[in-house]
C-alpha positions as CSV (number, residue, x, y, z in Angstrom):
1,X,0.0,0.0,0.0
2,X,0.9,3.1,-1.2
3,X,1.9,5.9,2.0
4,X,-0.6,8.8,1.8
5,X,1.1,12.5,1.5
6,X,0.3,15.5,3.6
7,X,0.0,18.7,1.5
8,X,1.3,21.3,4.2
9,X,-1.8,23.9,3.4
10,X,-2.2,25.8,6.8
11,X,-4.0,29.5,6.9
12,X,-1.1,30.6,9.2
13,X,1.0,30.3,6.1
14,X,-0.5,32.1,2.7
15,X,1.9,30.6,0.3
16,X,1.0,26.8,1.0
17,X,-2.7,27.5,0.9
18,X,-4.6,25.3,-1.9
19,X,-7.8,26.6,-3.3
20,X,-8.7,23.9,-6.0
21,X,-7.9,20.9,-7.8
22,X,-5.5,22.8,-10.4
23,X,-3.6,24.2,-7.1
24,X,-1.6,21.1,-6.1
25,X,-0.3,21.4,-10.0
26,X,1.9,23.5,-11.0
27,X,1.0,27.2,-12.6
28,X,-1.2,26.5,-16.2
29,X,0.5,28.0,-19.2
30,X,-1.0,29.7,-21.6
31,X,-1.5,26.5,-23.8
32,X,-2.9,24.7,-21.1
33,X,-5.2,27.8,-19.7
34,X,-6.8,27.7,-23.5
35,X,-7.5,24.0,-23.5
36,X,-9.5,24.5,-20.7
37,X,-11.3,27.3,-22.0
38,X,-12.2,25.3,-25.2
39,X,-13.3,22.3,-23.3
40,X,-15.4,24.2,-21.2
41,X,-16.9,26.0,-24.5
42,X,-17.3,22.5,-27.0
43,X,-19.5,21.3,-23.4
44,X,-21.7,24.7,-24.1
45,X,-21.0,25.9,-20.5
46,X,-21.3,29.5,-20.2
47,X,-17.5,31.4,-19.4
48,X,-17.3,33.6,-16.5
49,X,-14.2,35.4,-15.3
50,X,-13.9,35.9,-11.3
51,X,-11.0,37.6,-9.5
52,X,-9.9,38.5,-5.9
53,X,-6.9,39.6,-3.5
54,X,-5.0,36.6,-2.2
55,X,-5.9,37.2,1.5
56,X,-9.6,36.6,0.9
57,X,-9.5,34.0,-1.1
58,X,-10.8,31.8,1.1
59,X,-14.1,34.0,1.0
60,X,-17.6,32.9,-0.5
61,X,-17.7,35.6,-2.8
62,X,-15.5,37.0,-5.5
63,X,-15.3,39.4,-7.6
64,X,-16.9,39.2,-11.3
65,X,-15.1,40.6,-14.0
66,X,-18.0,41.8,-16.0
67,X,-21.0,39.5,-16.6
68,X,-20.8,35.7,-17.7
69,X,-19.9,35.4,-21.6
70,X,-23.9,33.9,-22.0
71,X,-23.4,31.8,-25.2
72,X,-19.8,32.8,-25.9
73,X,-18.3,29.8,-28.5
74,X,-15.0,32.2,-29.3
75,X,-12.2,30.8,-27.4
76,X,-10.3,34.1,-28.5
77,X,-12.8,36.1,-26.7
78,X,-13.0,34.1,-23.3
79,X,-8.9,34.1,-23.7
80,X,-9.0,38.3,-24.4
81,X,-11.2,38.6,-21.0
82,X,-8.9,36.4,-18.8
83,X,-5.9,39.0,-19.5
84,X,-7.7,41.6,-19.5
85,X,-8.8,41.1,-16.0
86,X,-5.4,39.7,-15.1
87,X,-3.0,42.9,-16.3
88,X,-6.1,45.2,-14.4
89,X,-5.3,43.3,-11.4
90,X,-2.1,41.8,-11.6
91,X,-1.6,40.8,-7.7
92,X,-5.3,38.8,-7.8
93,X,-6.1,35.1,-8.3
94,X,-8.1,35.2,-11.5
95,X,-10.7,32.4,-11.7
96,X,-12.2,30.8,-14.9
97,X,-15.6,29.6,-14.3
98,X,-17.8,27.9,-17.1
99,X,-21.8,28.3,-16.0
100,X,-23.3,24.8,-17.2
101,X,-27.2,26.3,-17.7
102,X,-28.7,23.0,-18.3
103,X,-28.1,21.4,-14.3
104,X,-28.0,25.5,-13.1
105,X,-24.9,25.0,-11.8
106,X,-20.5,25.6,-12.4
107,X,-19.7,22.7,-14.6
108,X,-16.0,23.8,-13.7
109,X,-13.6,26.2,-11.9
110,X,-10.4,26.7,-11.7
111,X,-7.8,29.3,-10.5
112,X,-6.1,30.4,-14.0
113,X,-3.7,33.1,-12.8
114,X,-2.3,33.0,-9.3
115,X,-1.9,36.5,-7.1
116,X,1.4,37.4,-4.9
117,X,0.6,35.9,-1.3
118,X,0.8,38.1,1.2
């Protein structure tokens, strides 16, 4: 049997803490960041962009970077969005969300751009 490993995520220290699935990989690169955005557009799920300073990113509630993308299909677009919220606020986690309008609910969400810690 295999030993099980500890991920040392602890609040007291803001560079450890893990936020999603994607944050025990490393940082996406831009090929990888638009093969997520075309997946989550050939599924129909609506794109959404999300962002927010690292100390509160353990909060509920971020911030939306304008409204979902309803019915967006141009992965160029989605891509265009994601920067654009990124160099307006370079030290913030920017979050791609893709709205799946059929079960009313986030088909997926990741962290594509990760803020300085504190």
């Amino acid at each position: 049997m295999s030993e099980v490993m500890d991920y040392n995520s602890r609040l007291s220290d803001p560079a450890s803490r893990k936020f999603e699935t994607f944050s025990y990989l490393p940082a996406m690169d831009a090929a990888n960041i638009r093969k997520q955005v075309a997946y989550l557009v050939s599924k129909g799920w609506n794109p959404a962009i999300e962002h927010i300073e690292p100390q509160y990113l353990m909060d509920s509630y971020w911030y939306m970077w304008k409204l979902p993308m309803f019915g967006e299909t141009d992965v160029e677009k989605v891509l265009a969005e994601a920067e654009a919220c990124h160099k307006a606020n370079p030290d913030n986690h920017v979050r791609l969300i893709g709205y799946n309008n059929f079960n009313q609910s986030q088909g997926a969400a990741m962290v594509i751009y990760r803020g300085k810690t504190v």
